[in-house]
DOZA-470157 format. One line per 2 residues: number of its first residue (from 0); their letters; for each residue x, y, z of C-alpha. Coordinates in steps of 0.001 Angstrom, whole numbers, plus 500000, padded with zeros to 6 digits. Example, Ala and Ser with C-alpha at 12.3 -4.5 7.8 and 13.67 -1.06 7.14 Angstrom:
BEGIN
0	AS	512300/495500/507800; 513670/498940/507140
This chain:
BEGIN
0	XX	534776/511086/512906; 535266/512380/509012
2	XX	533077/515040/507296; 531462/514015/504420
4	XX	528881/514928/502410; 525761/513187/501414
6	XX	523461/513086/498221; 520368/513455/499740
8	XX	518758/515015/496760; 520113/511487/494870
10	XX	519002/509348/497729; 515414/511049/497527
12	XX	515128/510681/493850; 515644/506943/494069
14	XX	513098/506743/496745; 510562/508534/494570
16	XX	511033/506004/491604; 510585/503192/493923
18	XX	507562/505126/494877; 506135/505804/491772
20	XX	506571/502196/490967; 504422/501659/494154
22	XX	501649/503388/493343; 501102/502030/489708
24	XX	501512/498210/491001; 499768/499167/493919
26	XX	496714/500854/491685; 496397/497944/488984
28	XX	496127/495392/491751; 493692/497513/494105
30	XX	492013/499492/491697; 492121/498617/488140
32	XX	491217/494855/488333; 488569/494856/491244
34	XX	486976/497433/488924; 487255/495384/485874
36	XX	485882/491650/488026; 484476/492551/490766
38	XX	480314/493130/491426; 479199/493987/494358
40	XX	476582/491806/495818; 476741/489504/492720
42	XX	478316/485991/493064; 477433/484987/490237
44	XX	478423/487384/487935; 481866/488092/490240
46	XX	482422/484300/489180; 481457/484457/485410
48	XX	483742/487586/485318; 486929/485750/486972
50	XX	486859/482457/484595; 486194/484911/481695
52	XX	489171/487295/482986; 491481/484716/484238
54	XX	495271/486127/483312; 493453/489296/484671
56	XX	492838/488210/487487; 496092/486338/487867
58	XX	498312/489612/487113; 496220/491361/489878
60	XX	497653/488805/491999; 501154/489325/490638
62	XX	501089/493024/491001; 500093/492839/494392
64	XX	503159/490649/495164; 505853/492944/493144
66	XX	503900/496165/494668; 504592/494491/498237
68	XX	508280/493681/497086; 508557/497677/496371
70	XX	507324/498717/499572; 510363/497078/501281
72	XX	512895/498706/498819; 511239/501944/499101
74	XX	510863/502240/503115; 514786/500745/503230
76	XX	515818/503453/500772; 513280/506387/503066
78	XX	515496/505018/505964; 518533/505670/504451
80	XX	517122/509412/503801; 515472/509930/507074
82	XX	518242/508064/509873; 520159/510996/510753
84	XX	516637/512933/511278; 515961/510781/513822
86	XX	516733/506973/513511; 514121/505867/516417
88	XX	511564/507099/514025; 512916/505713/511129
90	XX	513158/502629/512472; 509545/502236/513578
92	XX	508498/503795/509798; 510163/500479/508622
94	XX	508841/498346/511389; 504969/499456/510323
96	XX	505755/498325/506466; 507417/494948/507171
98	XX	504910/493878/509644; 502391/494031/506374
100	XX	504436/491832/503771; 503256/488577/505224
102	XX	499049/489345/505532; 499411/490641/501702
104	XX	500776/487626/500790; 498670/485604/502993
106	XX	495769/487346/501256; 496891/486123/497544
108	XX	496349/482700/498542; 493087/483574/499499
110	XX	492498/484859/495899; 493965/482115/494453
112	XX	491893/479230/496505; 489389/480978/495123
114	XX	490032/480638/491730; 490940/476930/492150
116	XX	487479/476895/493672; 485308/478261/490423
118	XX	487599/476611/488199; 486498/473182/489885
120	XX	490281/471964/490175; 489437/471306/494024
122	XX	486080/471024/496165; 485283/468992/492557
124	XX	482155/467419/494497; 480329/470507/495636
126	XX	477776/472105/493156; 478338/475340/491118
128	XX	476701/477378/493293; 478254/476005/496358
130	XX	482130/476505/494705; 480878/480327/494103
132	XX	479753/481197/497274; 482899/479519/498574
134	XX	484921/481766/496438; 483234/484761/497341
136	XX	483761/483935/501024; 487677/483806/499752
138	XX	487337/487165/497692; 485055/488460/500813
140	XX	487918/487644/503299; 490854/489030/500927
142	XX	488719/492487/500741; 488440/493034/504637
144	XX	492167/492412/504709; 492795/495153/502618
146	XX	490908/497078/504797; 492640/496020/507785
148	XX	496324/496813/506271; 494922/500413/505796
150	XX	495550/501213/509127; 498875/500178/508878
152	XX	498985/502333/505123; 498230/505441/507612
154	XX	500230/504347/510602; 503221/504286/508438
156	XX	502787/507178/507256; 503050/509406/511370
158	XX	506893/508438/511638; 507264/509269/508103
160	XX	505489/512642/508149; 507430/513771/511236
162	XX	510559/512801/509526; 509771/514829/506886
164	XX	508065/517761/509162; 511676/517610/511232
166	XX	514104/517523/508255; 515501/520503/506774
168	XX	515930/519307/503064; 512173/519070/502682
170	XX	508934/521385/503074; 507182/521119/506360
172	XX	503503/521284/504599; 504399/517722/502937
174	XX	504492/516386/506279; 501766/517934/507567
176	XX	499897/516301/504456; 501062/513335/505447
178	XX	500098/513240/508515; 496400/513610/507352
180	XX	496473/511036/504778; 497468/508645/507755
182	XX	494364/509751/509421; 491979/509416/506279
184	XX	493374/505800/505819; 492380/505059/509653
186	XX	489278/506931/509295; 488172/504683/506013
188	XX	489911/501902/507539; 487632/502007/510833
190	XX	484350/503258/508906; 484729/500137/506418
192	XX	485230/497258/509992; 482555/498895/512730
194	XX	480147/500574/510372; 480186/499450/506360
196	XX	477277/501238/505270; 478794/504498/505404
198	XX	482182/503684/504158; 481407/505075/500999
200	XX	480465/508330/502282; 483599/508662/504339
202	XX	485926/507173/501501; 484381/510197/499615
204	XX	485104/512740/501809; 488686/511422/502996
206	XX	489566/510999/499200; 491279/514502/498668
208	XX	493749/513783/501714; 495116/510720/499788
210	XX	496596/512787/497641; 498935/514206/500635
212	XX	501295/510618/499435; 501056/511586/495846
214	XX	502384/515169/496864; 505330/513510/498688
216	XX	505765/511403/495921; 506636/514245/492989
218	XX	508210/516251/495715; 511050/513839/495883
220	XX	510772/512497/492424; 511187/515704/490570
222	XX	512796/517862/493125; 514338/515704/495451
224	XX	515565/517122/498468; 518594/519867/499618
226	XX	522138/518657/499910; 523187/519354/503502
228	XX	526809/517957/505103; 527001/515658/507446
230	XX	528478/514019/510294; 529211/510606/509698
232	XX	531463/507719/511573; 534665/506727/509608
234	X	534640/503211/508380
């Protein structure tokens, strides 16, 4: 065994640039172009907005692949911070994000069947309004998979918050704050699957505990975290 010391302050900053890059990707693709295509309760004009906004619709799809990309990088860096915490715990944090990569990208073939769809380039023999209630079955499909992988965006987040509640080289009210914006993304989560007409309401209310990641985010970003010395094998 050799002492060395570690640059846990660099090793944080790194993880908060891979997590800024997270949350723009993640925002264009689950934010920004829904808001731009989607109506809800409108096939029609869902449709019309999709052939109109085609290469937006395509870099939706795009974004949502890189942002899923960046999730690995960023919970492989957040082990690399958090193993000598406790590496049981870090192990599991990583565990929770990897088990999502394949249902994301699962979910952008759904969206992209249903473009094929409206654009006629398969099911060429079914009428117009029989491709674009198709589509919306695709687009309907692809949006309770998003809320599905919200449990795992808050289940992630318990092994990560006591990571950060048990280290000494960050504040213990950034993982207290992430341990509530796990349970606001499994409250919104469950709300949206057993009882969609309120989902709104509790989306509403949960909303200022979301911000518990963006806290964690400039926390490591800007300040990144206290050098400390450890123990480490010799190679």
């Amino acid at each position: 065994m050799e002492e060395k010391t570690t640059s846990l302050k660099k090793t944080a900053r790194i993880a908060g640039l891979w997590y800024l890059l997270l949350a723009i990707t993640g925002a264009y693709s689950i934010i920004y172009v829904p808001s731009k295509i989607m109506v809800r309760g409108d096939a029609v004009a869902t449709a019309n907005n999709i052939l109109a906004n085609e290469f937006l619709f395509r870099t939706g799809i795009i974004s949502d692949i890189i942002s899923s990309t960046i999730f690995v990088f960023l919970v492989l860096v957040l082990y690399r911070l958090f193993k000598q915490v406790n590496e049981r715990q870090a192990k599991l944090m990583v565990a929770l994000v990897i088990v999502q990569i394949p249902a994301v990208f699962i979910m952008e073939a759904f969206n992209i069947t249903s473009l094929m769809i409206l654009k006629g380039e398969i099911l060429k023999t079914f009428e117009l309004t029989q491709r674009q209630d198709l589509a919306m079955l695709f687009l309907k499909i692809n949006d309770y998979g998003v809320l599905t992988l919200e449990i795992f965006w808050g289940l992630w987040l318990f092994p990560l918050a006591l990571l950060v509640y048990r280290s000494r080289f960050l504040p213990r009210f950034l993982g207290v704050w992430l341990i509530i914006n796990g349970f606001a993304y499994l409250a919104i989560s469950f709300t949206g699957l057993l009882l969609p007409r309120y989902e709104d309401v509790v989306s509403n209310i949960a909303f200022p505990a979301l911000f518990g990641e963006l806290a964690f985010l400039l926390w490591i970003l800007i300040m990144g975290a206290k050098e400390q010395t450890v123990n480490a094998p010799a190679s």
